[in-house]
FIPA-774728 format. One record per residue (C-alpha): residue number from 1; residue in one letter; x negated, y, z negated. Coordinates in pm, whole numbers, plus 50000, padded with zeros to 5 digits. Layout:
% FIPA-774728
<i NUM aa a east X north Y up Z> .
...
END
This chain:
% FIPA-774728
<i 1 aa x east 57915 north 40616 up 16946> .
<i 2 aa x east 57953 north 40834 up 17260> .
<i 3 aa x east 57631 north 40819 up 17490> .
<i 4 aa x east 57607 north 41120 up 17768> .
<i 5 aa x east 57429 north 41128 up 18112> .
<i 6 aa x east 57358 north 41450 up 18276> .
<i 7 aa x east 57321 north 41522 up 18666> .
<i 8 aa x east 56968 north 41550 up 18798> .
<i 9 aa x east 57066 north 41596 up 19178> .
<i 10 aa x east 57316 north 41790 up 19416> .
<i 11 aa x east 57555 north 42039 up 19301> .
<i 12 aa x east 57630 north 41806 up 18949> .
<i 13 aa x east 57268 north 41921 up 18875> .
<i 14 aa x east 57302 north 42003 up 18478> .
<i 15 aa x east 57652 north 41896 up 18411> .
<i 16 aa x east 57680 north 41655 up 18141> .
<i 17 aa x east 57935 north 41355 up 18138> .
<i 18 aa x east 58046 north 41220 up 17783> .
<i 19 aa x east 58058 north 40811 up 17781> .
<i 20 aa x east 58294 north 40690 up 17492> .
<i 21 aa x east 58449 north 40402 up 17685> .
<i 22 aa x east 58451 north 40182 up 17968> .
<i 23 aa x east 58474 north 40421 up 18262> .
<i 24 aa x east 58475 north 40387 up 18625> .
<i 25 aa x east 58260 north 40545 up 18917> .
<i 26 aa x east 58343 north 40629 up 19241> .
<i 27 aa x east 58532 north 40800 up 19515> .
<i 28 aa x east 58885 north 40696 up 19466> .
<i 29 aa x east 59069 north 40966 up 19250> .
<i 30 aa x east 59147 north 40711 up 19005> .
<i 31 aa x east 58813 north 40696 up 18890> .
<i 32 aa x east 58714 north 40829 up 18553> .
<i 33 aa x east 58442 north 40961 up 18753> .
<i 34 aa x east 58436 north 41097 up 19093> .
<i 35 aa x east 58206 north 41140 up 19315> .
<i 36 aa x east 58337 north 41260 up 19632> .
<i 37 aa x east 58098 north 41194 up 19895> .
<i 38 aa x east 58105 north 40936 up 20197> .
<i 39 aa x east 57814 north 40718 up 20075> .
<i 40 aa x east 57941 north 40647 up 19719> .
<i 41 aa x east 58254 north 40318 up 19790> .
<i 42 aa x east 58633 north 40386 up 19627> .
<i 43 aa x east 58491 north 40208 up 19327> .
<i 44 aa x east 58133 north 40176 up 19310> .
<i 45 aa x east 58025 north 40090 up 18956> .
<i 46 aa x east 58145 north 40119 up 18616> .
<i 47 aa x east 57994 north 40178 up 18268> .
<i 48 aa x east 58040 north 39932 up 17985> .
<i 49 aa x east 58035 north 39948 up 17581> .
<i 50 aa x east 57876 north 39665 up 17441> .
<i 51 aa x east 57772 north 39678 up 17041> .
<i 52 aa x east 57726 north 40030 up 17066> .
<i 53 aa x east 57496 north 40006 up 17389> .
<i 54 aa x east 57551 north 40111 up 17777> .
<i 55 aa x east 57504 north 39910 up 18058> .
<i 56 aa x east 57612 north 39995 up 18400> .
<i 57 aa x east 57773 north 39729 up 18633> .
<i 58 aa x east 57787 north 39733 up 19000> .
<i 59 aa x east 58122 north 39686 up 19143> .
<i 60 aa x east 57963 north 39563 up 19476> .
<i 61 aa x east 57897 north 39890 up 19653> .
<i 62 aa x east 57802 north 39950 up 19968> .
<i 63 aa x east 57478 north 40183 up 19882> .
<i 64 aa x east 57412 north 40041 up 19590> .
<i 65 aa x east 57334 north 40114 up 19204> .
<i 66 aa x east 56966 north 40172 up 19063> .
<i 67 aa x east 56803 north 40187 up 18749> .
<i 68 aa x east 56432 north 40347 up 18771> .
<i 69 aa x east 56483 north 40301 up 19137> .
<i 70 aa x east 56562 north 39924 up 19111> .
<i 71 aa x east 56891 north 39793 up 19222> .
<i 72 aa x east 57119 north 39632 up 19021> .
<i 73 aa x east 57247 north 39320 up 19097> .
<i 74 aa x east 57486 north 39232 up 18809> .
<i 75 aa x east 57467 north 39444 up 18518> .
<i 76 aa x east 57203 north 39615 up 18360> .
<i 77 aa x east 57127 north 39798 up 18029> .
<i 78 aa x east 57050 north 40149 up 17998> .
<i 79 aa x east 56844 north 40332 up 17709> .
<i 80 aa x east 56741 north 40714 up 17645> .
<i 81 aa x east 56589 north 40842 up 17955> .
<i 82 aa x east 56643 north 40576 up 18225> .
<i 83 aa x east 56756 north 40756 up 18542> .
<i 84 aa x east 57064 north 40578 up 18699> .
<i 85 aa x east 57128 north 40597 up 19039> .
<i 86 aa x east 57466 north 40598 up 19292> .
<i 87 aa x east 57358 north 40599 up 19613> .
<i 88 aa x east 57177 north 40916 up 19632> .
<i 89 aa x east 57343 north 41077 up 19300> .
<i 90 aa x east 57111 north 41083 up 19006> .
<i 91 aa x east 57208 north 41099 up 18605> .
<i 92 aa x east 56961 north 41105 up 18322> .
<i 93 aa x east 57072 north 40893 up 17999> .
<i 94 aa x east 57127 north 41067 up 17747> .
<i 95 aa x east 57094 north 40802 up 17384> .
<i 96 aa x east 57377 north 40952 up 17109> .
<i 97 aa x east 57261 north 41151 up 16838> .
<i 98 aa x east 57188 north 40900 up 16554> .
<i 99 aa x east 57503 north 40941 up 16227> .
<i 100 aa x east 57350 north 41085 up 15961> .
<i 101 aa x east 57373 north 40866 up 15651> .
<i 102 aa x east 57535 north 40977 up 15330> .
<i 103 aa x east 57273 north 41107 up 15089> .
<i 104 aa x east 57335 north 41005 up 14743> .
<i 105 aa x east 57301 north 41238 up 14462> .
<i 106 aa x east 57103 north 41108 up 14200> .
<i 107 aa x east 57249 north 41179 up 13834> .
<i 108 aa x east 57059 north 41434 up 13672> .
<i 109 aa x east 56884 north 41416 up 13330> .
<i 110 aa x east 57025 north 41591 up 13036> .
<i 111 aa x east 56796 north 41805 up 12857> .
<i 112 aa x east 56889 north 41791 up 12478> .
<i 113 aa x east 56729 north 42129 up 12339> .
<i 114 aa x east 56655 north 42068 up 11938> .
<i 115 aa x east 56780 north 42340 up 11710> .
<i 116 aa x east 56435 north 42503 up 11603> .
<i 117 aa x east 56439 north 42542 up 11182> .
<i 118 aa x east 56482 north 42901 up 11073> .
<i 119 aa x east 56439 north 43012 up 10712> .
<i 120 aa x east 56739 north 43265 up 10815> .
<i 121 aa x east 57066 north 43092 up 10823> .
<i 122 aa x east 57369 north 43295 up 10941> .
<i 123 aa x east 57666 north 43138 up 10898> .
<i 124 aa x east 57908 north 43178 up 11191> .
<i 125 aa x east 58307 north 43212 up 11109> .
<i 126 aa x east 58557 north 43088 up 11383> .
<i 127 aa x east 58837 north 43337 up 11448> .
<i 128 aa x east 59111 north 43120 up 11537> .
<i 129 aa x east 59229 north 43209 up 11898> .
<i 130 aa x east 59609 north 43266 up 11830> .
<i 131 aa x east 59447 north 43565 up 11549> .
<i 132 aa x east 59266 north 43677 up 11856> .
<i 133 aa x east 59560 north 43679 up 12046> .
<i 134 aa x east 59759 north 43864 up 11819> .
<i 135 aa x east 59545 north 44190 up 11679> .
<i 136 aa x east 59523 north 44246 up 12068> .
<i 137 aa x east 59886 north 44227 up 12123> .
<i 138 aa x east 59908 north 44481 up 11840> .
<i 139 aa x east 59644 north 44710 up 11947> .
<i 140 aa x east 59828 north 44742 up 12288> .
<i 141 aa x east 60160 north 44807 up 12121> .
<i 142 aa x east 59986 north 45091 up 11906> .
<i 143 aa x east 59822 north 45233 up 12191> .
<i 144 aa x east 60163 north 45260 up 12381> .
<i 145 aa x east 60320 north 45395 up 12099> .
<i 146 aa x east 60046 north 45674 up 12056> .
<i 147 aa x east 60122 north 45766 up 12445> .
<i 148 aa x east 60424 north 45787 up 12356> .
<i 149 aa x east 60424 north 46055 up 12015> .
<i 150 aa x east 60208 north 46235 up 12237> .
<i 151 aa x east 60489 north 46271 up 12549> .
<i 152 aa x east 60731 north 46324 up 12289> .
<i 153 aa x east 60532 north 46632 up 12140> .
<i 154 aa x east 60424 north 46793 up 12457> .
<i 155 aa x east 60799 north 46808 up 12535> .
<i 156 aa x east 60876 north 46961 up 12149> .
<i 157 aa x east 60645 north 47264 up 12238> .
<i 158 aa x east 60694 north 47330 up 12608> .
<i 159 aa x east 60982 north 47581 up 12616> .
<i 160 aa x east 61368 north 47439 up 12631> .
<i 161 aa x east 61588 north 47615 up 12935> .
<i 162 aa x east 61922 north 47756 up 12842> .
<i 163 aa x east 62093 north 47396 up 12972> .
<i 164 aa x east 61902 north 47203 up 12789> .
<i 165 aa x east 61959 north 47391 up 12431> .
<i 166 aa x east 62365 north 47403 up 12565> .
<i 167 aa x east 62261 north 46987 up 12635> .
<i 168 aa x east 62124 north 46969 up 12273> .
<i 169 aa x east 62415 north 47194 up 12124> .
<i 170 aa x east 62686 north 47017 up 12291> .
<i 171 aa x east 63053 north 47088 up 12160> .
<i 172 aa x east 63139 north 47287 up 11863> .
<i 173 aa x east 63318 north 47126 up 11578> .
<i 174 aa x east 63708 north 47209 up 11496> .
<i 175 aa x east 63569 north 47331 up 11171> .
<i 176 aa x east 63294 north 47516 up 11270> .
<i 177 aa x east 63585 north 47713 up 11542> .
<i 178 aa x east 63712 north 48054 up 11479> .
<i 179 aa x east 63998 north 47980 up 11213> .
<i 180 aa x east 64202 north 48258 up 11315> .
<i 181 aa x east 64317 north 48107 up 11650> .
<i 182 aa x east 64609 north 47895 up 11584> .
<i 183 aa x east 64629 north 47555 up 11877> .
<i 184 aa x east 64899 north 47390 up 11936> .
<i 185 aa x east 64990 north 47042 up 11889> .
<i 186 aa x east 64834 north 46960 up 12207> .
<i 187 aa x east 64518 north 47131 up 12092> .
<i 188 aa x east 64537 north 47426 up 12314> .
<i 189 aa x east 64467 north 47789 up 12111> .
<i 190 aa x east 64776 north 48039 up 12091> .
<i 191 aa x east 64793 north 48422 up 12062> .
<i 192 aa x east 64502 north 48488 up 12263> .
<i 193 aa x east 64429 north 48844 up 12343> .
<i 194 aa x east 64398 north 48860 up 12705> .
<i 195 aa x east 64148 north 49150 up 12816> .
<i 196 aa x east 64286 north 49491 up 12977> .
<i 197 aa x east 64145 north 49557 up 13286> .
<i 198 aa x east 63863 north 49817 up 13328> .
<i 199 aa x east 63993 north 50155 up 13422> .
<i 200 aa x east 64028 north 50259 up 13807> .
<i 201 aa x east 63787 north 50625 up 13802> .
<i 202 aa x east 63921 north 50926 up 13894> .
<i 203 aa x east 63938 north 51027 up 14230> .
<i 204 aa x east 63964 north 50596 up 14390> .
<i 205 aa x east 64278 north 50567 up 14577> .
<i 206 aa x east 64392 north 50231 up 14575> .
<i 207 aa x east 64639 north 50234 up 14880> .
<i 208 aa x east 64602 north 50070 up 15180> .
<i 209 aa x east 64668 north 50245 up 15495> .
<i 210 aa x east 64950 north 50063 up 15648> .
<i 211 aa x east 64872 north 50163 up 16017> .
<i 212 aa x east 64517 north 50132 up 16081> .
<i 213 aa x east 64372 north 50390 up 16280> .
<i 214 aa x east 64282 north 50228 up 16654> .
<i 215 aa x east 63829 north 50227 up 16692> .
<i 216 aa x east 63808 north 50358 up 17042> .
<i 217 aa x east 63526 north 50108 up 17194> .
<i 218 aa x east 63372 north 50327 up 17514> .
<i 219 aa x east 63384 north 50080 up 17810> .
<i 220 aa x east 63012 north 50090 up 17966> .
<i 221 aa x east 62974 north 50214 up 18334> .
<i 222 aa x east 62930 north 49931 up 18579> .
<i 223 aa x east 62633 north 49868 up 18788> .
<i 224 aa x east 62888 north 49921 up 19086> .
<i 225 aa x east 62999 north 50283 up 18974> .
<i 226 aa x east 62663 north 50391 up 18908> .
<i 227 aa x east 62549 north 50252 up 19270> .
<i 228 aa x east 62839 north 50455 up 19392> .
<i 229 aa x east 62768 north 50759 up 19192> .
<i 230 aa x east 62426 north 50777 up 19326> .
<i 231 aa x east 62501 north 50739 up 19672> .
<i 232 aa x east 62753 north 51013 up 19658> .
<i 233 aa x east 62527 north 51236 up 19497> .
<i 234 aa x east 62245 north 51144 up 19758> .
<i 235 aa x east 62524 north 51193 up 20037> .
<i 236 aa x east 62632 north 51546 up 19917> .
<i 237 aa x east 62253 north 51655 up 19870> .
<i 238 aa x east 62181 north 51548 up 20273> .
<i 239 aa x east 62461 north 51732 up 20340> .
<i 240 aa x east 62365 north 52095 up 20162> .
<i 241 aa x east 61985 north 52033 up 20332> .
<i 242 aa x east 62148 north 52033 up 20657> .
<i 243 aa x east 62347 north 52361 up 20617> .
<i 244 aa x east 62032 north 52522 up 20515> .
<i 245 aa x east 61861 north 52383 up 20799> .
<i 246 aa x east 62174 north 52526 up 21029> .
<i 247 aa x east 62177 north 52862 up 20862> .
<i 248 aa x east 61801 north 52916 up 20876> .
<i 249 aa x east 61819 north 52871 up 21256> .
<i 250 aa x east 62157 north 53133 up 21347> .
<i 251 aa x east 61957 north 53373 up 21117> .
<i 252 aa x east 61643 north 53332 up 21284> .
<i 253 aa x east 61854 north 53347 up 21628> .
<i 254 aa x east 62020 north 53694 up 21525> .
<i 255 aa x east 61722 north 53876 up 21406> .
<i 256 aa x east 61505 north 53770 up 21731> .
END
């Protein structure tokens, strides 16, 4: 049975504290529970289990334990909603959730229904289960077997491709060969005709020119020869407008 107390005062104020065991309170860190504040001692009190009930003892404390407000001299019991008191820290008790018991199920009655008397009687014929078992088994093989006449025939009249009728064919029979062609022991067929060739038409000459004629690949102009070509050009143009210019003025001098 685990019995709880929850904090009423201070900063603690809500938090709950689970009480399975014995457990000590106080300051030192070896408590189960600590309080760390100057009035509570190193070890103050402690909680005890007795027969499933809590009692608090007070390890002789310099501020004291309470129950309701009275100090506790010794030990003293605790039950659902006693306040207990160290120093100035306050806890509610909290009494354990009572275990629920194990409900028993009570057998239930069995209703015998009565056949009700019919003037009708229908008699009722067991199929044994391995029958059962078997015209299934050999409705599911004749259904596969159905699937399959019908792939078969869908593949009879969808049209063949020349490989597959050559597939179907396969290799002649020696008696079904021309019997004119003669093999040899090894099997291989003698006196074969080899085909002329077709005739060259008039007019093809077959030679091949021994010296191919050179292909005379133009080399393009440069970007550096056509810069050059334009400045000459622009050069020799400058130099014409300047004659002019020269001319026009020892005419113009002359025929003043």
């Amino acid at each position: 049975m685990t019995w709880k107390i929850q904090a009423i005062t201070g900063e603690l104020t809500g938090q709950e504290i689970s009480i399975d065991r014995d457990m000590l309170v106080g300051r030192h860190q070896s408590a189960d529970i600590v309080l760390q504040a100057a009035e509570i001692s190193r070890k103050h009190a402690a909680f005890l289990l007795k027969e499933q009930a809590l009692w608090v003892q007070d390890l002789n404390s310099s501020n004291g334990t309470f129950i309701n407000d009275v100090r506790v001299e010794q030990e003293g019991l605790l039950k659902e909603g006693d306040i207990v008191q160290f120093a100035s820290f306050k806890f509610s008790v909290l009494e354990p959730a009572q275990e629920i018991a194990a409900v028993l199920i009570q057998p239930t009655e069995v209703v015998v229904l009565e056949p009700v008397a019919s003037d009708v009687v229908v008699p009722v014929t067991e199929q044994p289960s391995e029958a059962v078992a078997v015209s299934e088994t050999e409705a599911e093989e004749a259904f596969e077997q159905a699937e399959q006449n019908a792939a078969a025939e869908a593949l009879q009249q969808s049209p063949k491709t020349a490989a597959q009728q050559m597939n179907e064919q396969g290799m002649p029979d020696l008696s079904e060969r021309d019997r004119t062609v003669q093999l040899s022991q090894e099997g291989m067929p003698q006196q074969v005709a080899v085909p002329k060739p077709a005739p060259i038409p008039v007019g093809v000459d077959l030679k091949v020119d021994p010296e191919p004629r050179p292909v005379v690949i133009e080399e393009a102009a440069s970007s550096v020869d056509v810069q050059k070509t334009e400045q000459k050009n622009a050069s020799t143009g400058l130099i014409a407008i300047i004659v002019l210019i020269i001319l026009a003025i020892l005419a113009w001098l002359l025929f003043k």
